[in-house]
C-alpha positions in Angstrom: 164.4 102.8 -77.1 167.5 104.3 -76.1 169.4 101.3 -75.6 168.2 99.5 -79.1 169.4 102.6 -80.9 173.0 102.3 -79.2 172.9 98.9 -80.3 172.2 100.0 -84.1 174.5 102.2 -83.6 177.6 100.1 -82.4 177.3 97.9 -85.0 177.3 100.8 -87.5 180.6 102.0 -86.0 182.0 98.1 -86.5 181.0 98.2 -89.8 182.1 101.5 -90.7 185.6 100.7 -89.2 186.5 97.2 -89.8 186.2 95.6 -93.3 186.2 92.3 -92.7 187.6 89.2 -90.1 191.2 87.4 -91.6 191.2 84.1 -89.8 194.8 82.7 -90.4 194.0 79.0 -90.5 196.7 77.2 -91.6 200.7 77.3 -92.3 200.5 79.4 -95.6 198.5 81.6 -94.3 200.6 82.6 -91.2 203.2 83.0 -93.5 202.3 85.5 -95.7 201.0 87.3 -92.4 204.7 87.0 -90.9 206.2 88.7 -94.0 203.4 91.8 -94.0 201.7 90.7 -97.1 198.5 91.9 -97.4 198.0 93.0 -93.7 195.5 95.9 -93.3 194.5 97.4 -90.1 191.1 98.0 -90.3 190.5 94.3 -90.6 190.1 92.0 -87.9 191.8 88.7 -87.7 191.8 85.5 -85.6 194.7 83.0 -85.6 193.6 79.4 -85.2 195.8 77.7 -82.1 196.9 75.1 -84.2 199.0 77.3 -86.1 200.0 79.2 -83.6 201.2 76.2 -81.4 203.3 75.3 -84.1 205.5 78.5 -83.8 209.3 78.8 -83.2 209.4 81.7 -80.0 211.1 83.7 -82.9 208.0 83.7 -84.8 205.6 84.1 -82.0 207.7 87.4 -80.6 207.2 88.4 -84.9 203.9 88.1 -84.6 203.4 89.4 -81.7 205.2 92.7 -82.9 203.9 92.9 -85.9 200.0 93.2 -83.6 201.2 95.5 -81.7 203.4 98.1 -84.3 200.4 97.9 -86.6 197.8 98.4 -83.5 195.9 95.6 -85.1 192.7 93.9 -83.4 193.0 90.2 -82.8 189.6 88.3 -81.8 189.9 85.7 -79.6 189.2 82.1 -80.8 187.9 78.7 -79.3 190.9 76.6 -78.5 190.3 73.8 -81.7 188.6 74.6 -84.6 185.1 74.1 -83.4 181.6 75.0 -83.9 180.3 76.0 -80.8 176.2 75.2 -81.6 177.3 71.7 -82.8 178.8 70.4 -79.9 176.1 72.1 -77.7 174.0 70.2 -79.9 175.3 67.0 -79.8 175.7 67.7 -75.7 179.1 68.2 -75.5 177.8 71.9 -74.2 180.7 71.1 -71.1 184.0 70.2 -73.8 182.7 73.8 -75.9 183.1 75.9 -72.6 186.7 74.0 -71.9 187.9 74.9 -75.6 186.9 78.5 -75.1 188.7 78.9 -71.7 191.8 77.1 -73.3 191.4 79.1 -76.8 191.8 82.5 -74.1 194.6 80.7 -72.4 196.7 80.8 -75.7 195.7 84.3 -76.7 197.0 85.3 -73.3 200.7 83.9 -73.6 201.1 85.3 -76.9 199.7 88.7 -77.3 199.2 89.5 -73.7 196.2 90.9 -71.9 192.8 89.2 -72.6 190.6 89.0 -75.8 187.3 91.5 -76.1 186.3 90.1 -78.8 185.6 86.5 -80.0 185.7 84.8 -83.5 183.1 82.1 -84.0 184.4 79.7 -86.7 183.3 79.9 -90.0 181.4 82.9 -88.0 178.6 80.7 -86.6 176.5 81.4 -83.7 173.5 80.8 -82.4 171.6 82.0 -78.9 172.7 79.0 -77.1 176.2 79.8 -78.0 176.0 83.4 -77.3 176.0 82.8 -73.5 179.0 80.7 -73.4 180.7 83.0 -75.1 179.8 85.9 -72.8 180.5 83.9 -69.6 184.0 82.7 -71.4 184.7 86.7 -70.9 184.2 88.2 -74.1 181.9 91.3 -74.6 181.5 91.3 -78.6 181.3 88.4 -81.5 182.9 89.4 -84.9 180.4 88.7 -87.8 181.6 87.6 -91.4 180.6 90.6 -92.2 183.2 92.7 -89.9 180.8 93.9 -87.5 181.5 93.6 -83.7 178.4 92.5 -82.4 177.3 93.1 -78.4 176.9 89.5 -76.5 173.7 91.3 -75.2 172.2 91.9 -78.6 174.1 88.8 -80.5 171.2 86.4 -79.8 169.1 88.4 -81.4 171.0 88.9 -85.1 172.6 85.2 -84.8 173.5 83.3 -87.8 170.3 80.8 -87.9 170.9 80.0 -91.8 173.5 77.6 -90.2 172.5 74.2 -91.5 173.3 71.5 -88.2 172.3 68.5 -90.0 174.9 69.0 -92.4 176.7 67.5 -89.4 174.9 65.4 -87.6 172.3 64.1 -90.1 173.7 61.4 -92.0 174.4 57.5 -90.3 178.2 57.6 -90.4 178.6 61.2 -88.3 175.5 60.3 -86.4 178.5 57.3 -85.0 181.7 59.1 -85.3 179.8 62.0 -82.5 178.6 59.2 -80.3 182.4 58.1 -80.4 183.4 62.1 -79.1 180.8 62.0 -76.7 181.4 58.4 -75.3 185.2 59.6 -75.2 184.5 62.7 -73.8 182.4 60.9 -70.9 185.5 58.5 -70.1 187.8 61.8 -69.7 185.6 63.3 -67.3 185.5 59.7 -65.8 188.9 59.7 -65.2 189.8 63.3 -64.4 187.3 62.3 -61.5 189.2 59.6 -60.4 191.6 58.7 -57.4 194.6 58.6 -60.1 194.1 61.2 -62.5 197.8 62.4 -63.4 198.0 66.2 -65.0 200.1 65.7 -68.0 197.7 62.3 -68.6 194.9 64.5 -68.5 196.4 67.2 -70.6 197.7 65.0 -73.7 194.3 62.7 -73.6 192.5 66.2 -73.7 194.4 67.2 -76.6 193.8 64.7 -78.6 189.7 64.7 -77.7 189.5 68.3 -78.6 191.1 67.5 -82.1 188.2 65.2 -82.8 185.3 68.1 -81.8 186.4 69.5 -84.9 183.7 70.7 -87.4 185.8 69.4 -90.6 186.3 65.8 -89.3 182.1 65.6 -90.1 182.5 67.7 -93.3 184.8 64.9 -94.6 183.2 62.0 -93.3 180.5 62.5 -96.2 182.4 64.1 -99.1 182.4 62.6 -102.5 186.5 62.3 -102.4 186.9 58.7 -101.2 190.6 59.3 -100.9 189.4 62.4 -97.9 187.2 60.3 -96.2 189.7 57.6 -95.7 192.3 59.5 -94.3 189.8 61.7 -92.7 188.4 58.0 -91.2 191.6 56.9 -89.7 193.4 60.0 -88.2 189.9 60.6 -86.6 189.8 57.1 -84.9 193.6 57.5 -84.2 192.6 60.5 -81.7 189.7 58.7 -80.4 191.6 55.7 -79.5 194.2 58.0 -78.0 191.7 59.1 -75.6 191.3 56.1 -74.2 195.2 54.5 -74.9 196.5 57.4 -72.6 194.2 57.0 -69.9 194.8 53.1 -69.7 192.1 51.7 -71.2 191.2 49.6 -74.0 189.3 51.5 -77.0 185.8 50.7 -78.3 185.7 48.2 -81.1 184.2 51.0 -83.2 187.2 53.1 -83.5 189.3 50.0 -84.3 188.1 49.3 -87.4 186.5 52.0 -90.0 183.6 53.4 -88.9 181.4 52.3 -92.1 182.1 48.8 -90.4 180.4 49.7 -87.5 177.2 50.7 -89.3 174.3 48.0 -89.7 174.3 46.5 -86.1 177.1 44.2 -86.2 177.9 43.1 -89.8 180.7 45.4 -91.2 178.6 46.4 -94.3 179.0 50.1 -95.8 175.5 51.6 -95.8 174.9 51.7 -99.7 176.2 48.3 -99.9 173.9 46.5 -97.6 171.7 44.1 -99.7 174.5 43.9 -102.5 175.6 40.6 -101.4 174.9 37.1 -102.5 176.6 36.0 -99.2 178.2 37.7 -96.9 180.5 36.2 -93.6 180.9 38.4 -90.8 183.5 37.7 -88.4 183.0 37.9 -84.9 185.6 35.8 -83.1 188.4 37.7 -83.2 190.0 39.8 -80.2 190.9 42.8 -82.3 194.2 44.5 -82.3 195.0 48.4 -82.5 197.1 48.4 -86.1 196.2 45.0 -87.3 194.8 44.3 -90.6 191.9 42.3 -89.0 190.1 40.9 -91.6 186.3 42.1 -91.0 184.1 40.0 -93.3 184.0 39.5 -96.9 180.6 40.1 -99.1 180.4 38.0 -102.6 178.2 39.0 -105.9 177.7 39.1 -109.9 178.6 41.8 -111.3 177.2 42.3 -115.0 178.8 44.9 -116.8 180.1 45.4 -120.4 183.4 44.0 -120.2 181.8 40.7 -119.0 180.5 38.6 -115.6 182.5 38.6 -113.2 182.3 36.8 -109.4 183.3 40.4 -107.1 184.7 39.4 -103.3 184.2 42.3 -101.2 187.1 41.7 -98.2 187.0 44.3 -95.1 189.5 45.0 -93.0 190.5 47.1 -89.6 193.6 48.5 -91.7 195.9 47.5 -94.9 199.1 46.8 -94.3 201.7 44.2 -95.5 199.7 41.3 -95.1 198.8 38.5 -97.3 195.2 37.4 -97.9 193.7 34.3 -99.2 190.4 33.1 -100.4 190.1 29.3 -101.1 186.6 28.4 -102.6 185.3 24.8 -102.8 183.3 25.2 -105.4 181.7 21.5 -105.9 181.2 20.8 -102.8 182.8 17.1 -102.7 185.2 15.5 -100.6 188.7 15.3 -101.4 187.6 16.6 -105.1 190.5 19.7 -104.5 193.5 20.5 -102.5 193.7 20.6 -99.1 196.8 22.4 -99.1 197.0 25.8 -99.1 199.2 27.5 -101.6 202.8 27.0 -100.7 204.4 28.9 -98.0 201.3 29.9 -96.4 200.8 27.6 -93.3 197.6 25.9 -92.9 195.3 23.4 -94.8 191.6 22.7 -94.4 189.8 19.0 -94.3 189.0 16.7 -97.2 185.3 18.4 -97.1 186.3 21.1 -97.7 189.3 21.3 -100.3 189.3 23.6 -102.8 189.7 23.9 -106.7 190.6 27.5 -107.2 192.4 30.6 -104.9 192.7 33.7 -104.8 195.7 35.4 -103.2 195.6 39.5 -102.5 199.4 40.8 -101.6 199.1 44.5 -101.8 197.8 46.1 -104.8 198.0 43.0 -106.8 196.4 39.4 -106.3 197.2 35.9 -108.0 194.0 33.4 -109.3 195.3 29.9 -108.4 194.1 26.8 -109.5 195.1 22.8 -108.1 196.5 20.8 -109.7 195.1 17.5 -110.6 197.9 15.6 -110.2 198.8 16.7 -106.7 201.3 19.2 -107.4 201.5 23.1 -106.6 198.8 25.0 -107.9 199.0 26.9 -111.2 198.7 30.6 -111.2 196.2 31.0 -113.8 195.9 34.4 -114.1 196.9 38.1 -112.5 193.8 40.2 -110.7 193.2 43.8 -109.9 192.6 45.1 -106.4 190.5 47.9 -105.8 190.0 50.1 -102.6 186.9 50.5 -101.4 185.5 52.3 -98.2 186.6 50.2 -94.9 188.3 47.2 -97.8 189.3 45.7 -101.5 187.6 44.5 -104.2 188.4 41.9 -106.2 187.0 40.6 -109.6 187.2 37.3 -110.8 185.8 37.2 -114.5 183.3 34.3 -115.2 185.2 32.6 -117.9 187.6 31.2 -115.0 185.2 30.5 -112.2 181.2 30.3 -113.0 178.5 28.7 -111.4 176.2 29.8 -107.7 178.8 31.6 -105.1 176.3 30.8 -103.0 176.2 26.6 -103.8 179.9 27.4 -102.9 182.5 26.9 -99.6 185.0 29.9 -98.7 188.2 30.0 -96.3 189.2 33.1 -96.3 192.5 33.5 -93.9 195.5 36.5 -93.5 199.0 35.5 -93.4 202.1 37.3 -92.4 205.1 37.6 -94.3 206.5 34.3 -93.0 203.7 32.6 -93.8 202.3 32.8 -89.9 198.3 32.8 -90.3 197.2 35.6 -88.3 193.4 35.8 -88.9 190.4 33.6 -90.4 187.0 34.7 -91.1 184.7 32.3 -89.1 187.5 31.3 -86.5 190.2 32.9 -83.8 193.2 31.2 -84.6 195.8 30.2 -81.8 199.0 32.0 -81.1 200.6 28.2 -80.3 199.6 26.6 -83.9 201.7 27.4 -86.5 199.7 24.9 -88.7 195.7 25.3 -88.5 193.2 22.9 -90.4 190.3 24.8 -91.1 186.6 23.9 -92.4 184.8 26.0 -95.4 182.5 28.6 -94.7 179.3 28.3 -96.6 175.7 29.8 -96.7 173.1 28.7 -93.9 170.3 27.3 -95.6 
């Protein structure tokens, strides 16, 4: 009885004598710290390492004065941003004890001494969590509320409202943790091995801690498609460091957007599977790190007020300044069309297979080309929007150019660098020694 009243008691005192915990999370923040504003000492605050890493030694001896003149309490923090019960969750229980023997490590070199008291981000915590923390060194956990809670009693007032599945749940961060954990196992892998080097192990661990995140999983479902692209590729950009730094070739599912990598093997975004008319997956190629690898490309109707229009789905590893064509043989006779491709673009496809109308994509613009009958260049019949979708473009071709069955239809659909070099083609692996490659339509398997 004695000893649950002390508890009671404690966190009484913490309450009575601390307001609240500041966690200084980002540049703006630090700041306004560094020039006093609104510093009070009977809150508690928390720094997060990134922030502090990015300090000149003038700034980290400011702060550090400004803690000690104003005899403020600083909590001690994991060393990334993490949520401790997630990656225990997810088994990365081993990577969350690292981060909080590396998060103490920091607080050490810049305020001195060792931290009592530890700040759980976003002040999560949960009773398997509580035991890391108290074998990391710490003998209290700082609510949201401002209480200093007692490892020995924090199991038993944890923060259970904490909602995992918000992280873990959905199909795209159900594969973007499996890519942290697989990249977590080849660390360990090669910290084990005969030629680990220290500063190897160091910057690949850097950048694997980055990607334990919480936010990375926040942004992977938000409603801003602009977030979760950029979220999408710094997060693979880590990952692939991991394995870069240690000498070994990244998964294919970091290479391209992870939405590609949903659906077994055909690079279809979850709400769009079943959308398509046709669809071609390609397979063949050997993909490169930085390449706009052209993925697969999904065709369909779209009916909408403005009119029918013919929408090609293209997805791609990454957009840069490449060019990309889609030549459709639409009635399916030989020699009826060009073989040629459109000038400057080096390739051309058999007499089965030739075309009557193009479609060329060059950044945020693309050209709707048609042959010409009398076997000269094709006529640019009219200018086409491109639209970003997740992990591609979209392009719309309305009906009153091109009708008919895109499935009745035959597609080459081939990248080409800025000298006209074909780099890719959907269907086929094209040789580094041709300069000129005659290629056969895609069409549907009946």
């Amino acid at each position: 009885m004695k000893k649950f009243t002390a508890v009671i008691y404690l966190i009484f005192m913490a309450v009575a004598l601390y307001c609240k915990p500041v966690f200084i999370s980002d540049s703006d923040g630090m700041s306004g710290f560094l020039a006093g504003r609104g510093i009070a000492q009977q809150n508690i605050y928390a720094f997060s390492n990134e922030v502090i890493q990015n300090l000149t030694t003038e700034e980290i001896a400011k702060l550090k004065g400004i803690v000690e003149n104003k005899k403020l309490t600083v909590a001690g923090t994991a060393y990334r941003d993490i949520n401790i019960p997630l990656l225990i969750e997810v088994g990365l229980q081993n990577d969350a004890v690292k981060q909080l023997a590396k998060g103490r490590e920091v607080y050490a070199n810049v305020f001195g001494g060792e931290p009592d008291v530890f700040y759980p981000y976003t002040g999560v915590w949960n009773e398997k969590s509580v035991q890391l923390i108290a074998d990391a060194g710490y003998s209290g956990i700082v609510s949201t509320s401002g209480a200093i809670v007692s490892v020995s009693s924090a199991a038993a007032v944890a923060s259970n409202e904490f909602n995992l599945a918000a992280y873990t749940s959905q199909p795209i961060q159900i594969l973007a943790w499996e890519c942290v954990v697989q990249a977590s196992e080849k660390l360990a892998e090669y910290s084990s091995s005969t030629v680990v080097g220290p500063e190897i192990l160091n910057s690949a661990s850097e950048e694997l801690y980055l990607t334990e995140k919480q936010v990375w999983f926040e942004n992977y479902v938000s409603g801003d498609y602009e977030k979760r692209k950029e979220n999408d590729s710094w997060f693979r950009a880590s990952i692939s460091n991991v394995y870069l730094i240690t000498g070994d070739e990244p998964p294919r599912e970091v290479i391209s957007p992870l939405w590609t990598s949903l659906g077994n093997s055909a690079p279809l975004l979850e709400e769009a599977t079943g959308e398509y008319l046709i669809f071609f997956a390609d397979s063949e190629d050997q993909v490169k790190i930085s390449s706009c690898d052209i993925l697969g490309i999904g065709i369909y109707i779209d009916k909408v007020f403005s009119g029918t229009s013919t929408v090609f789905d293209i997805f791609v590893a990454s957009r840069t300044n490449e060019v990309i064509d889609i030549y459709i043989d639409m009635n399916n006779k030989g020699g009826a069309g060009s073989t040629a491709f459109i000038p400057g673009h080096k390739g051309f496809t058999d007499a089965a297979s030739a075309w009557e109308y193009a479609i060329s994509i060059n950044g945020n613009s693309a050209g709707l080309y048609k042959y010409d009958l009398s076997g000269g260049p094709p006529d640019r019949i009219a200018s086409l929007a491109v639209n970003e979708i997740d992990s591609g473009i979209s392009v719309a071709v309305p009906q009153r150019y091109i009708k008919g069955d895109p499935k009745m239809w035959g597609y080459i659909v081939a990248g080409f660098l800025r000298d006209g070099t074909m780099f890719d083609i959907v269907g086929s692996d094209p040789s580094t020694d041709d300069n000129i490659l005659q290629l056969p339509a895609l069409r549907e398997k009946n």
